[in-house]
PAROLUM-448761 format. One line per field, with one value per residue (C-alpha): x, y, z. Coordinates in pm, 1 decimal. Layout:
# PAROLUM-448761
x: [X,...] $
y: [Y,...] $
z: [Z,...] $
***
This chain:
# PAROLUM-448761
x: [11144.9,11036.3,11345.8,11467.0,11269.0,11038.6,10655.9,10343.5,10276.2,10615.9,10538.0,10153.1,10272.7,10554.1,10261.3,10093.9,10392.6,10454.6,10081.9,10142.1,10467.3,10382.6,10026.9,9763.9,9776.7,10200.3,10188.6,10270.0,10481.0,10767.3,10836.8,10736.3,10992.5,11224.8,11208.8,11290.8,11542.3,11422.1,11274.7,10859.8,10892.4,10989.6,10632.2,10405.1,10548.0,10330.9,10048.7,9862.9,9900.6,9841.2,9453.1,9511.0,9815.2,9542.3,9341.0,9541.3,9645.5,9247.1,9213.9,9543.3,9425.5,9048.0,9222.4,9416.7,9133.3,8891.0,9153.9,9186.8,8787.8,8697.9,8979.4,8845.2,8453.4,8534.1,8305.8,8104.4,7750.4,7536.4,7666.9,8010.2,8014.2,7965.6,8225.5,8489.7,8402.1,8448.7,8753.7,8931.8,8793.7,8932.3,9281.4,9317.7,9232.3,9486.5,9754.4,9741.5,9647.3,9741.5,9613.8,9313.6,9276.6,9291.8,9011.7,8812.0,8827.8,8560.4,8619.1,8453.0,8183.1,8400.7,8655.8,8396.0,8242.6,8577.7,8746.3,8742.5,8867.9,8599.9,8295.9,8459.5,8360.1,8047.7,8013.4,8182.4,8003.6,7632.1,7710.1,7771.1,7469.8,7214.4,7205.6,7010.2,6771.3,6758.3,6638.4,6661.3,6623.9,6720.9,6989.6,7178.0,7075.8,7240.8,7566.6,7600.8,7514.0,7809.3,8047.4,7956.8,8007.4,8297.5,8487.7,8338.4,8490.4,8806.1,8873.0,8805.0,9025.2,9296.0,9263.5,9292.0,8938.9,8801.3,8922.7,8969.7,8829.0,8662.4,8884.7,8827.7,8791.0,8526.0,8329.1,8396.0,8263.9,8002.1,7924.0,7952.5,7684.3,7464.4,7480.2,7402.9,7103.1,6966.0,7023.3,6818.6,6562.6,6582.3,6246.8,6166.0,6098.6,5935.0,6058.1,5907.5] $
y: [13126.7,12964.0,12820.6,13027.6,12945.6,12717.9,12904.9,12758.7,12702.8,12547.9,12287.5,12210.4,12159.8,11911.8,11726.6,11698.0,11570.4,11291.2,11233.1,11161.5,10938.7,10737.2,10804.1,11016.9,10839.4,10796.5,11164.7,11275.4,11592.9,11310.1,11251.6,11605.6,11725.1,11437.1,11575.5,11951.0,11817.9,12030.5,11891.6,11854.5,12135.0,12320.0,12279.4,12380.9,12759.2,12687.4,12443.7,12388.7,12004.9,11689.3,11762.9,12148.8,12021.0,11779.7,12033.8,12310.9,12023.5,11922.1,12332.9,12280.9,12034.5,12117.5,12450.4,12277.3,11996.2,12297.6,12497.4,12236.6,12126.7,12518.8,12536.2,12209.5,12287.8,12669.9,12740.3,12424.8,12353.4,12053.1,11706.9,11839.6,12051.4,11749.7,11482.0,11763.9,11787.5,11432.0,11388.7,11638.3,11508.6,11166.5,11293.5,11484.8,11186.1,10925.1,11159.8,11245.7,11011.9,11144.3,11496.1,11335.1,11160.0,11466.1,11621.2,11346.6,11464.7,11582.8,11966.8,12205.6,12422.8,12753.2,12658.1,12561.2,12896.9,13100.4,12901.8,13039.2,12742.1,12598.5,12820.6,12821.2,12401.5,12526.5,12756.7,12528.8,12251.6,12409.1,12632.8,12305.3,12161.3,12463.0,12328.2,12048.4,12337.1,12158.0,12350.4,12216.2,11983.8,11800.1,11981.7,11854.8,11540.2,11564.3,11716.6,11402.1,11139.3,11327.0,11329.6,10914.8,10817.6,11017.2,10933.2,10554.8,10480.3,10639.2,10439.3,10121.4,10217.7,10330.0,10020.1,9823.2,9664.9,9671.4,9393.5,9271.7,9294.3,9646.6,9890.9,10128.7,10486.4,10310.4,10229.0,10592.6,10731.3,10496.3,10582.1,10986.7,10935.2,10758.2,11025.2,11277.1,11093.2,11069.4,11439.6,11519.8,11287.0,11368.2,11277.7,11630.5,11688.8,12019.3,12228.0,12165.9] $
z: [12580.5,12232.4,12055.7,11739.7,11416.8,11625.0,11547.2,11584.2,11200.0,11146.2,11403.1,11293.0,10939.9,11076.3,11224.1,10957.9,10734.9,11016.3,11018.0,10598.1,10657.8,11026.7,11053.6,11240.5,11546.9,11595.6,11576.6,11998.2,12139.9,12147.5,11803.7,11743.6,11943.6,11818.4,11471.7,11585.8,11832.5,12140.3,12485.9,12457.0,12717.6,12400.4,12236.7,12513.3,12414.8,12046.9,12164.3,12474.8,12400.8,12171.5,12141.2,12052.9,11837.8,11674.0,11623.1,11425.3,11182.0,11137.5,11027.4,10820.5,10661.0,10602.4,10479.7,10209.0,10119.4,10065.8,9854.7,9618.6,9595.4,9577.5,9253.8,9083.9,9130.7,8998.7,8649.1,8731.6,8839.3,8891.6,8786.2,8675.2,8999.2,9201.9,9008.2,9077.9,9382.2,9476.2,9317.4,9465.4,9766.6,9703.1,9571.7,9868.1,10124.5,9947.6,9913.7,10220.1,10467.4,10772.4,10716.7,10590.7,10887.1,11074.4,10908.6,11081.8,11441.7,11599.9,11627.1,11952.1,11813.9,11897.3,11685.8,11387.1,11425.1,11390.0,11171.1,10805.9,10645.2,10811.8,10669.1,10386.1,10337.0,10446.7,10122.8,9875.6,9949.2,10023.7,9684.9,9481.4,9551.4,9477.3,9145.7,9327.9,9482.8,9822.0,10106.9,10486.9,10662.3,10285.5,10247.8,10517.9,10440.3,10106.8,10317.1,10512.2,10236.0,10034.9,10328.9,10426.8,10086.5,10011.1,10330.7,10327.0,9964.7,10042.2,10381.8,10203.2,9869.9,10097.2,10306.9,10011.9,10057.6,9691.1,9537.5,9135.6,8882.2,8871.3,8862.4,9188.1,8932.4,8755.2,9068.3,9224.3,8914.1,8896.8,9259.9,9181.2,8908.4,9143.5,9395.5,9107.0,9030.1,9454.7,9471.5,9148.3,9217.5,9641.8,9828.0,9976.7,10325.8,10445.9,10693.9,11053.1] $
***
């Protein structure tokens, strides 16, 4: 019988606030349980386990990342398109580190497909870069240089790895305006 006021959502969005505060990795049925102060029996009546626990917070969390880079990129196109884009992006990882984190996992190809928070990325980020009229297989080339450089800088600033004296904005901005200038200058490669 699942404890009163215990639901599913409830307990994926408490993971997700321990994965902010402890990190990603401390977050287990134990301290999830811990925090609602029921048995980890308790939680198998809302997840199957840690990995499908892991999961919901990765959609949680691509949900809110793509809510908040779909509002900034709204009205914009091309280089403008793109610097909102990555700074929403970057907001979103250092803010939240743990649900950031969680956006990293490696996600089954079911889920992917039936996950609307999911195609929604999808749209978002293949609309922003039509300004760049890229067609496959450059397009997702673009998709992954975007995603490496944008998760690459954030690890490092959020690992405090960039050092004095440049301050870290005026390198990612730096860095944004370099990408601009790859993706409107990209080497094409025709479809096989």
């Amino acid at each position: 019988m699942p404890r009163a006021g215990l639901t599913t959502d409830r307990l994926v969005a408490a993971a997700a606030d321990l994965a902010d505060e402890a990190g990603y990795q401390n977050v287990t049925l134990s301290a999830l349980a811990r925090r609602f102060g029921v048995k980890d029996a308790s939680l198998y009546a809302h997840v199957r386990g840690l990995r499908d626990l892991r999961t919901r917070m990765a959609l949680l969390a691509g949900g809110e990342m793509i809510d908040r880079i779909a509002a900034a990129v709204a009205g914009r196109t091309g280089g403008e398109a793109l610097a909102a884009f990555a700074d929403a992006y970057r907001e979103y990882a250092l803010a939240h580190p743990g649900r950031y984190a969680a956006t990293r996992i490696p996600l089954d190809q079911y889920l992917v497909a039936d996950s609307p928070a999911l195609r929604r990325t999808a749209e978002i980020t293949y609309g922003m870069l039509r300004a760049y009229d890229l067609e496959e297989p450059d397009l997702t080339d673009a998709v992954r240089l975007l995603r490496s450089t944008f998760h690459g800088f954030c690890a490092l600033e959020a690992q405090g790895a960039f050092g004095d004296p440049r301050e870290v904005t005026a390198s990612w901005n730096r860095s944004i305006g370099a990408l601009h200038v790859a993706l409107l200058n990209w080497p094409r490669e025709k479809a096989r």
